[in-house]
Structures are given as structure tokens and as C-alpha cells.
C-alpha positions as protocol buffer text, in pm:
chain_id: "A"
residue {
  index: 1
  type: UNK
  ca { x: 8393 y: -5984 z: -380 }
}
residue {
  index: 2
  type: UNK
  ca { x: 8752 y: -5947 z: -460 }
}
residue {
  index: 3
  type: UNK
  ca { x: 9034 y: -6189 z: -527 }
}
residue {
  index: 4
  type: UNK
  ca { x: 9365 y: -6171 z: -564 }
}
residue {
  index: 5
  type: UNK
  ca { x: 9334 y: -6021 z: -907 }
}
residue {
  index: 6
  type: UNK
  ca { x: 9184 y: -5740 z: -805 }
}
residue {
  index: 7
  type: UNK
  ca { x: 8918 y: -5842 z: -1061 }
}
residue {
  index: 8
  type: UNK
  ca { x: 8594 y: -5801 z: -903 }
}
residue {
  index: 9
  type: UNK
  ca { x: 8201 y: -5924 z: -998 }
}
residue {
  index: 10
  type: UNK
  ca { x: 8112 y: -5524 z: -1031 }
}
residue {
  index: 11
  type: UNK
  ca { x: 8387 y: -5484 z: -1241 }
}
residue {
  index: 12
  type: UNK
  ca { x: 8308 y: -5767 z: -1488 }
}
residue {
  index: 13
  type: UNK
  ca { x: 7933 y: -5665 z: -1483 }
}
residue {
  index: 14
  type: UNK
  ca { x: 8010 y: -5327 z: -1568 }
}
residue {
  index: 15
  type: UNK
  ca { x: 8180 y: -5420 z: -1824 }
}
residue {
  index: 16
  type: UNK
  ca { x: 7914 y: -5680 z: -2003 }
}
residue {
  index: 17
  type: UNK
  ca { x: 7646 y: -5402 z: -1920 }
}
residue {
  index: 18
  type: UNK
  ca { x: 7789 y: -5131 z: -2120 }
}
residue {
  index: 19
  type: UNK
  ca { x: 7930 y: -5363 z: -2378 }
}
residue {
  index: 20
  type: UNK
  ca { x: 7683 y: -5238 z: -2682 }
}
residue {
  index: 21
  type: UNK
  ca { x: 7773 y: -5526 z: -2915 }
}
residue {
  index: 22
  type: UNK
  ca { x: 7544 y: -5733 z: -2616 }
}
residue {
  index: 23
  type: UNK
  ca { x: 7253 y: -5478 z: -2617 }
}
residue {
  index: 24
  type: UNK
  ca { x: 7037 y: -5445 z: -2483 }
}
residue {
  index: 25
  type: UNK
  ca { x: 7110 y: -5705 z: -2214 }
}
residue {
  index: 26
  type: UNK
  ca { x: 6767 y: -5913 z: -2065 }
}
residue {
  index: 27
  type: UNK
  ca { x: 6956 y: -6001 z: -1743 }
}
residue {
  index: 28
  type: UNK
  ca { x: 7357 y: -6041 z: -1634 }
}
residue {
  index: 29
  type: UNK
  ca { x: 7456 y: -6240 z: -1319 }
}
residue {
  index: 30
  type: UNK
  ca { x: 7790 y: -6305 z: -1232 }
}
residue {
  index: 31
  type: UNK
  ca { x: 7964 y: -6530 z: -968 }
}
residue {
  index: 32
  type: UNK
  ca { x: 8325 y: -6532 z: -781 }
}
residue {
  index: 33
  type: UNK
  ca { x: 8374 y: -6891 z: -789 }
}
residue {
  index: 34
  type: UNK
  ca { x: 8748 y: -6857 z: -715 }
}
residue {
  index: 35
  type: UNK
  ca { x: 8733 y: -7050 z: -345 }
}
residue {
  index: 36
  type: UNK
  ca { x: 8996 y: -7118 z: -109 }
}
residue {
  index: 37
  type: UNK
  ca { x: 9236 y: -7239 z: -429 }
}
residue {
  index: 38
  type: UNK
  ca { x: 9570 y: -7011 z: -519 }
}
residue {
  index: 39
  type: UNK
  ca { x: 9535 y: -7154 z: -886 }
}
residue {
  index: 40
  type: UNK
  ca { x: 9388 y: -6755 z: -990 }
}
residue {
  index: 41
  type: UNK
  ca { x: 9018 y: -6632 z: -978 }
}
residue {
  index: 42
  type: UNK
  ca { x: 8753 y: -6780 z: -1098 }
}
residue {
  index: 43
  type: UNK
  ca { x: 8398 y: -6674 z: -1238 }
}
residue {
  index: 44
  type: UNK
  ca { x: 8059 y: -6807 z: -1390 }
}
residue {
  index: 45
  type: UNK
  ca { x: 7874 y: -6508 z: -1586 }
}
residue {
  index: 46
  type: UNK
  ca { x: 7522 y: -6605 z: -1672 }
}
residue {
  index: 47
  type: UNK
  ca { x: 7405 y: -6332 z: -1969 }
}
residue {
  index: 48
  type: UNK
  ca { x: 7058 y: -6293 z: -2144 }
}
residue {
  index: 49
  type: UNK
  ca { x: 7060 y: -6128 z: -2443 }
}
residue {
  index: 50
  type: UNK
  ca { x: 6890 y: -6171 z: -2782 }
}
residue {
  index: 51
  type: UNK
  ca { x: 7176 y: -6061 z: -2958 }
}
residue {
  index: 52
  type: UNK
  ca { x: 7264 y: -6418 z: -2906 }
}
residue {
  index: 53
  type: UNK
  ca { x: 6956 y: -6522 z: -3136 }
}
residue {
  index: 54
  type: UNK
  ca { x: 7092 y: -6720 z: -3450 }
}
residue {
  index: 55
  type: UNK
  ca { x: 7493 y: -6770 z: -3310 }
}
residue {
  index: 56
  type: UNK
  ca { x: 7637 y: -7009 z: -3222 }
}
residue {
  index: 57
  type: UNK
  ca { x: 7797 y: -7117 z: -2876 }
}
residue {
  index: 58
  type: UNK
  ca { x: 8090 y: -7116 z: -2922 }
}
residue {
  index: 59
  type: UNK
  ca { x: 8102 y: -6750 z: -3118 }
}
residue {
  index: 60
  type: UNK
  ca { x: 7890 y: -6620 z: -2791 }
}
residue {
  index: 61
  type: UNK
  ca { x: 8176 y: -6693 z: -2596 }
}
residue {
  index: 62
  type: UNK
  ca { x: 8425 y: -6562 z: -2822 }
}
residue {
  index: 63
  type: UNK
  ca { x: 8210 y: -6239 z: -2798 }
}
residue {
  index: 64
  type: UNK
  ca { x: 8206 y: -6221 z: -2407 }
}
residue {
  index: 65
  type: UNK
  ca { x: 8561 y: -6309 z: -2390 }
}
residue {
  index: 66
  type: UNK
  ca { x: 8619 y: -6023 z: -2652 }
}
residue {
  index: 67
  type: UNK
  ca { x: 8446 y: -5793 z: -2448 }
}
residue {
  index: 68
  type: UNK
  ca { x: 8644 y: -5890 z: -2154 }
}
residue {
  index: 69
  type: UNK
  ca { x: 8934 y: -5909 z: -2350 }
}
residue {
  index: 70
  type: UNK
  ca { x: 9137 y: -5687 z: -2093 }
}
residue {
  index: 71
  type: UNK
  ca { x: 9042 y: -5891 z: -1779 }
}
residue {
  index: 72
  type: UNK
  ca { x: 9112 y: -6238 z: -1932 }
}
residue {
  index: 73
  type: UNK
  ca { x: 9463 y: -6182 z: -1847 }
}
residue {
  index: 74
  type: UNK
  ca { x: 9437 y: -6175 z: -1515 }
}
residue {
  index: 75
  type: UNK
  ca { x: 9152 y: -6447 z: -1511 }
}
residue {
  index: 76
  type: UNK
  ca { x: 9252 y: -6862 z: -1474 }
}
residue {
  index: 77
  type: UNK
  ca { x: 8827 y: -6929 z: -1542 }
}
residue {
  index: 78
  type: UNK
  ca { x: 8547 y: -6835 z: -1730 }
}
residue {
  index: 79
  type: UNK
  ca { x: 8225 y: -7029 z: -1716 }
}
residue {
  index: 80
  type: UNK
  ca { x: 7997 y: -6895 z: -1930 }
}
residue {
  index: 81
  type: UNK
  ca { x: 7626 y: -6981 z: -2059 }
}
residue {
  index: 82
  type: UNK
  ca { x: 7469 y: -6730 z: -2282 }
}
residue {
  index: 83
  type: UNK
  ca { x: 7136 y: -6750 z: -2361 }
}
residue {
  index: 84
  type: UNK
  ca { x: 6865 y: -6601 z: -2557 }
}
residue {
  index: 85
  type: UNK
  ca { x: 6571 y: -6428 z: -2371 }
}
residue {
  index: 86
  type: UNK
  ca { x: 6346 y: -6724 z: -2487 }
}
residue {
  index: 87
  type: UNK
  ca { x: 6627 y: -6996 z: -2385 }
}
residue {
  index: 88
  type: UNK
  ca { x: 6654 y: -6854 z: -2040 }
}
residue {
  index: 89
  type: UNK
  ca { x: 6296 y: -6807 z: -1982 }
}
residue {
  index: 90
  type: UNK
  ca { x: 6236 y: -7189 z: -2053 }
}
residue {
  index: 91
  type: UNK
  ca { x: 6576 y: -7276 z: -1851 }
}
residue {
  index: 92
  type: UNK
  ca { x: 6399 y: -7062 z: -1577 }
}
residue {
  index: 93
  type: UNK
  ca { x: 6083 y: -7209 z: -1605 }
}
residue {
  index: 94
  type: UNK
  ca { x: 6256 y: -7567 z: -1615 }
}
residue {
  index: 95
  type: UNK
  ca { x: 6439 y: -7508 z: -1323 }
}
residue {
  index: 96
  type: UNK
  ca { x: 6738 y: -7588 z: -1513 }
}
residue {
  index: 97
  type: UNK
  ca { x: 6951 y: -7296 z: -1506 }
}
């Protein structure tokens, strides 16, 4: 899906996917969330790596926003939950992802 950014969800996962610092990557879904609002696009990235293992939240998103660096310009949101293999599997499992 495309916005008025031009940004795109293929363009943002390609992006995470290749990123090596995030390597390797468990699972990557990502979300156009921007709606019928003109306030700018909007996305929710949910990433699984255990390059996340011992770092803390808020230095996980520094990392994907890093990574994405180029695109954050053009983007008004960013949800993002990072998670461990071992996190998401139990999120999964909970039914609480």
C-alpha cells in the first residue's frame, strides 16, 4: 500500500530485511496504519530478532529508527515492538501480540 509519502510497507521491509545490524531477522511484519487522516503516513513494524537479546527498549527503537533513518523524514508514525525470538514466541503463544 502506498500513501502520500510514497513510502510503502515493501519499501520499509526491505529495508529492515537487509539491515545486517538486525540479523538475522526471525520474522518482520509491517502495517500501513495511515487511514483516511491527512496528518502523514503511518506504520506499526512488528520485528523478531535476537539481536534484541540483552537491550533495552528504548535502544531497539533507536536502532530501527536508525536503520530507517532516511524514511523517518517523510514518516508522522512509527509504532514499533521489537522482540526477541523467545519474547515473540510466548507473545504468540499468549495470544498477546
Amino acid at each position: 500500500m502506498s500513501n502520500s509519502t510514497g513510502i510503502t510497507t515493501d519499501i520499509l521491509q526491505n529495508k529492515l530485511s537487509s539491515a545486517e545490524a538486525l540479523q538475522p531477522i526471525h520474522h518482520i511484519a509491517i502495517e500501513d496504519t495511515t487511514g483516511g487522516g491527512s496528518c502523514g503516513s503511518k506504520f506499526a513494524v512488528l520485528i523478531v530478532s535476537n539481536k534484541f537479546e540483552g537491550v533495552p527498549l528504548l535502544d531497539r527503537h533507536r536502532l530501527v529508527q536508525k536503520i530507517l533513518e532516511e524514511e523517518m523524514k517523510s514518516i508522522h508514525a512509527l509504532q514499533i515492538k521489537a522482540y526477541t525470538q523467545a519474547v515473540y514466541e510466548t507473545k504468540k503463544n499468549a495470544g498477546t501480540l
